[in-house]
C-alpha positions as CSV (number, residue, x, y, z in Angstrom):
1,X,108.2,321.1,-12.3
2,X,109.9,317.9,-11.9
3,X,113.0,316.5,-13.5
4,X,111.5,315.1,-16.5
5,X,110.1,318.0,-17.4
6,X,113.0,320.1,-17.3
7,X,114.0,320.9,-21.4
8,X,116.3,322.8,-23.0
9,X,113.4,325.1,-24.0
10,X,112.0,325.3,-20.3
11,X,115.2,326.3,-19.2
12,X,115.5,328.9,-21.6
13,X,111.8,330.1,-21.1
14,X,113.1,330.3,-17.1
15,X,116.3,332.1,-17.2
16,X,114.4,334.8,-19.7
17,X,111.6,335.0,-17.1
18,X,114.2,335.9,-14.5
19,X,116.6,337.9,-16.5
20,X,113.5,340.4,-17.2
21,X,112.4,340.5,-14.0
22,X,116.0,341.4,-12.6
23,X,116.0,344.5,-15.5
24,X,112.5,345.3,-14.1
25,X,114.0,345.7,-10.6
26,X,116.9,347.8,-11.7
27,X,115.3,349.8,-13.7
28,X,112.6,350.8,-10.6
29,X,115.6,351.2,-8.1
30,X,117.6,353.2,-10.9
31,X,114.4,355.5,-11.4
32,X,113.3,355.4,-7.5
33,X,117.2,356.9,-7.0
34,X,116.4,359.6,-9.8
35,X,112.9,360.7,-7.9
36,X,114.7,360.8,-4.8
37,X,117.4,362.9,-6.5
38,X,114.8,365.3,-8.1
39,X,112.9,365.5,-4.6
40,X,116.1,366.8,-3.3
41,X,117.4,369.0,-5.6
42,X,113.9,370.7,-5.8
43,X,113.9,371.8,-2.1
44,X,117.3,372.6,-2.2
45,X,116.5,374.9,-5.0
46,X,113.7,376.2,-3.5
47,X,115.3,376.7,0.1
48,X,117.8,379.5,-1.8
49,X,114.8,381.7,-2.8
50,X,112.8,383.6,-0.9
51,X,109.7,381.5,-2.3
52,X,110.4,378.4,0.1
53,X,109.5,381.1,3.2
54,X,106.1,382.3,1.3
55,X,105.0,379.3,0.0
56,X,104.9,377.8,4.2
57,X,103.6,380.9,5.3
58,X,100.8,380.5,2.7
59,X,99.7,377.0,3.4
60,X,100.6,377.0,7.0
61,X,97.9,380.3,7.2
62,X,95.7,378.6,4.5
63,X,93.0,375.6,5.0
64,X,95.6,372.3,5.6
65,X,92.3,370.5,4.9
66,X,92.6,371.9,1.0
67,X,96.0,371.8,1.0
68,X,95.6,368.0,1.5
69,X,93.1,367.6,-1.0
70,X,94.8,368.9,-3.7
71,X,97.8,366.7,-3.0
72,X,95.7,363.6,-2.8
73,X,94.1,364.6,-6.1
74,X,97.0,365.4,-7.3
75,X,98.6,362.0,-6.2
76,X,95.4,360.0,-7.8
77,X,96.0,361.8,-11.6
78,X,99.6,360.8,-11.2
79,X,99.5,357.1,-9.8
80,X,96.5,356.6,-12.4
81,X,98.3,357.5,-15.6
82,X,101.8,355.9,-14.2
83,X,99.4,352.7,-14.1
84,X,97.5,352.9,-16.8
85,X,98.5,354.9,-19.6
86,X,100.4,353.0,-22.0
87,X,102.9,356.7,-23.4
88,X,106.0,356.0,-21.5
89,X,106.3,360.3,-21.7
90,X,103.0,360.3,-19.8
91,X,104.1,357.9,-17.1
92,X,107.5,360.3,-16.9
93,X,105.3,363.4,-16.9
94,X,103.1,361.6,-13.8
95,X,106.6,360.6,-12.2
96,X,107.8,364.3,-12.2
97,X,104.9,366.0,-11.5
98,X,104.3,363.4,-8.3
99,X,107.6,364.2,-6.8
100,X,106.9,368.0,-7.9
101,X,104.1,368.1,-5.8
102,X,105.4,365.7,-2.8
103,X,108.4,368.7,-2.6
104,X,105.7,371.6,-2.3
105,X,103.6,369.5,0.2
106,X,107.5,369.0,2.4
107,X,108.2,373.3,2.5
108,X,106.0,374.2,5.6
109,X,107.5,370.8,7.3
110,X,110.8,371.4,6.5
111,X,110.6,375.4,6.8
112,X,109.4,374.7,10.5
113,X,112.4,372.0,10.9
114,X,114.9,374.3,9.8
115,X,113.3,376.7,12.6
116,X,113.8,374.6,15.1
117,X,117.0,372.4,14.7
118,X,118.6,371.8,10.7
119,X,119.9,368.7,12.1
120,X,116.3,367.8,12.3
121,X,115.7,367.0,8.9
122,X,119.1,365.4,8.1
123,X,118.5,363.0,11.2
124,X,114.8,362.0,9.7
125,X,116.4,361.8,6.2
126,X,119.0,359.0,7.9
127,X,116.0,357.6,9.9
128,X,114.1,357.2,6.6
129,X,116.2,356.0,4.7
130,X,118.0,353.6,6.8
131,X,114.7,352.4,7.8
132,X,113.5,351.1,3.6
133,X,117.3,350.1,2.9
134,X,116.2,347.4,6.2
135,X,112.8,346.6,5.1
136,X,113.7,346.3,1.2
137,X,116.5,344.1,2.3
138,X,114.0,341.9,4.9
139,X,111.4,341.7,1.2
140,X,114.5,340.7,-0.7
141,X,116.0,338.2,1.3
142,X,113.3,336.1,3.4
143,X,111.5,336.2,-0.2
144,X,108.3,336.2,1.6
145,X,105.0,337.4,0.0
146,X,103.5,340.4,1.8
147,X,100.6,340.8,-0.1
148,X,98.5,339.6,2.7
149,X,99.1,343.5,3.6
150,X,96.8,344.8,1.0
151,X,93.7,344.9,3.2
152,X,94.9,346.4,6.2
153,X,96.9,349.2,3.9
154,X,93.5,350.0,2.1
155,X,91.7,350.0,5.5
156,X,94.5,351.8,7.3
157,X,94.9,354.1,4.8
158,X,91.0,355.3,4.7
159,X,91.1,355.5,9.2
160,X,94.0,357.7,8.9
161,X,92.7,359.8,6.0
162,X,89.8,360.0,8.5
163,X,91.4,360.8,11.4
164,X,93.6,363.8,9.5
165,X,90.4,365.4,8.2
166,X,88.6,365.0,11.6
167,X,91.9,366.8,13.1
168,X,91.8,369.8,10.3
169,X,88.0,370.4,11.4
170,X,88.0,369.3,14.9
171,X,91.2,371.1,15.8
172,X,92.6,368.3,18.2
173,X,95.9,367.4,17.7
174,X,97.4,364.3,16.3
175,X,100.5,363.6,18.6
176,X,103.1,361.2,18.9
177,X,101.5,358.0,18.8
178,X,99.5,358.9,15.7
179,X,102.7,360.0,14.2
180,X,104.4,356.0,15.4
181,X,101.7,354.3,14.1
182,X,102.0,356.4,11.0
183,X,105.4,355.7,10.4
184,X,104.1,351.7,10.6
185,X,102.0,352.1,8.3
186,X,104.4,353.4,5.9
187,X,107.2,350.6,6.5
188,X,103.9,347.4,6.1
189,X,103.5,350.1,2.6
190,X,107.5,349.4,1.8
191,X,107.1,345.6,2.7
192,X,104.2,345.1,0.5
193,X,105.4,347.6,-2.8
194,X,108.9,345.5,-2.4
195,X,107.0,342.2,-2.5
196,X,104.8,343.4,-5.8
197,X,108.3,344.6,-7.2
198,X,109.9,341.4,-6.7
199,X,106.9,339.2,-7.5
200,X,103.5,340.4,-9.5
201,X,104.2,343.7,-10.9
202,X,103.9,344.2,-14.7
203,X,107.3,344.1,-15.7
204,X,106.7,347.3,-18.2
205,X,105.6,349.6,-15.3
206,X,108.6,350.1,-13.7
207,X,107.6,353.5,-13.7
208,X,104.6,353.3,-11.6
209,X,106.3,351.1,-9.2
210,X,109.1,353.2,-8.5
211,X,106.1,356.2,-7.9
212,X,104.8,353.9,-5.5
213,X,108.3,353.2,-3.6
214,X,108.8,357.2,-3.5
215,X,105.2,357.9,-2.4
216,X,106.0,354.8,1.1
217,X,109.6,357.1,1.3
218,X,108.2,360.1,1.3
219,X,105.1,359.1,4.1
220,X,107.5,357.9,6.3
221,X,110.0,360.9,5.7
222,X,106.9,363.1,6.6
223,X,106.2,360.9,10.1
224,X,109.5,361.0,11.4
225,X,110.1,364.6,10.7
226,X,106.9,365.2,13.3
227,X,107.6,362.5,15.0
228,X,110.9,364.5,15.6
229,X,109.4,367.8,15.8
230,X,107.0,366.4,18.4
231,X,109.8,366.1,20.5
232,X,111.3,369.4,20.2
């Protein structure tokens, strides 16, 4: 736009564009906080009852590879109506019941954490977090576009999807490195979510994109809890 073009209209037009995107991004951040919140209190509350210790014992004995599949339908129903369905109570609903089920999929990891070392899981929570406040702030402030990430997340996401359900029926065991690369994969996930935030993302599914942000968290939570029980 050059100078001549500038008009009191186009001015106004501008600062509105930017004044809703800036509520858009609060209001994903404010509602990424409250699913992080929830994801917490739930595993605290279940960590008090005995249920916590039989819910591990029965997926951990269990088929992982069913286990798995239920979370990723699971996942699929949520991210679909958060995206798509226009009741703001049915993108809530999909919101809860994601982080619902990311807590149940967490109790054997943190049940065998707790086993080992407690300082375990505050350490990967640190790690975790420290980890998005760096890449949302890298999204933010070099304002670069990382949607040039989308293929390699799609195709990245199907070989490691592969490689998991090979593992379950194989039986080999995915070590350390899978568990770095993993952990990767998650932070290009944080880069690129942050960039649609900022940029592209409909600015009345704030919802949705704070489901995605949680869903990146919580994958890289998961990584560097094995990567640290790897080590034990």
């Amino acid at each position: 736009m050059s100078v001549e073009d500038l008009t009191p209209e186009s001015i106004g037009q501008a600062t509105v564009e930017r004044t809703d995107r800036s509520q858009f991004i609060n209001k994903t951040y404010t509602h990424l906080l409250a699913a992080i919140f929830l994801f917490a209190g739930i595993e605290y509350a279940l960590f008090q009852t005995p249920y916590a210790e039989q819910m591990a014992l029965f997926m951990l004995e269990k088929s992982w590879l069913a286990v798995l599949g239920a979370f990723i339908l699971a996942s699929w129903i949520a991210s679909h109506v958060a995206h798509r369905v226009e009741s703001k109570g049915a993108q809530y609903t999909a919101l809860v019941g994601f982080v619902l089920a990311e807590a149940v999929i967490f109790v054997p990891m943190f049940y065998i954490a707790l086993a080992f070392d407690p300082t375990i899981i505050s350490n990967a929570v640190m790690v975790t977090l420290g980890a998005f406040v760096v890449l949302t702030g890298v999204a933010m402030f070099t304002g670069r576009d990382f949607s040039f990430l989308r293929s390699f997340l799609m195709w990245g996401g199907v070989i490691a999807l592969g490689t998991i359900v090979m593992g379950v029926l194989v039986g080999f065991h995915l070590g350390t490195y899978f568990s770095m690369a993993m952990i990767g994969f998650a932070g290009a996930s944080i880069l690129y979510d942050t960039s649609k935030i900022l940029k592209t993302y409909p600015e009345d599914r704030y919802i949705a994109a704070s489901l995605e942000l949680f869903a990146s968290i919580a994958l890289m939570l998961w990584y560097v809890l094995r990567f640290f029980l790897s080590r034990e």
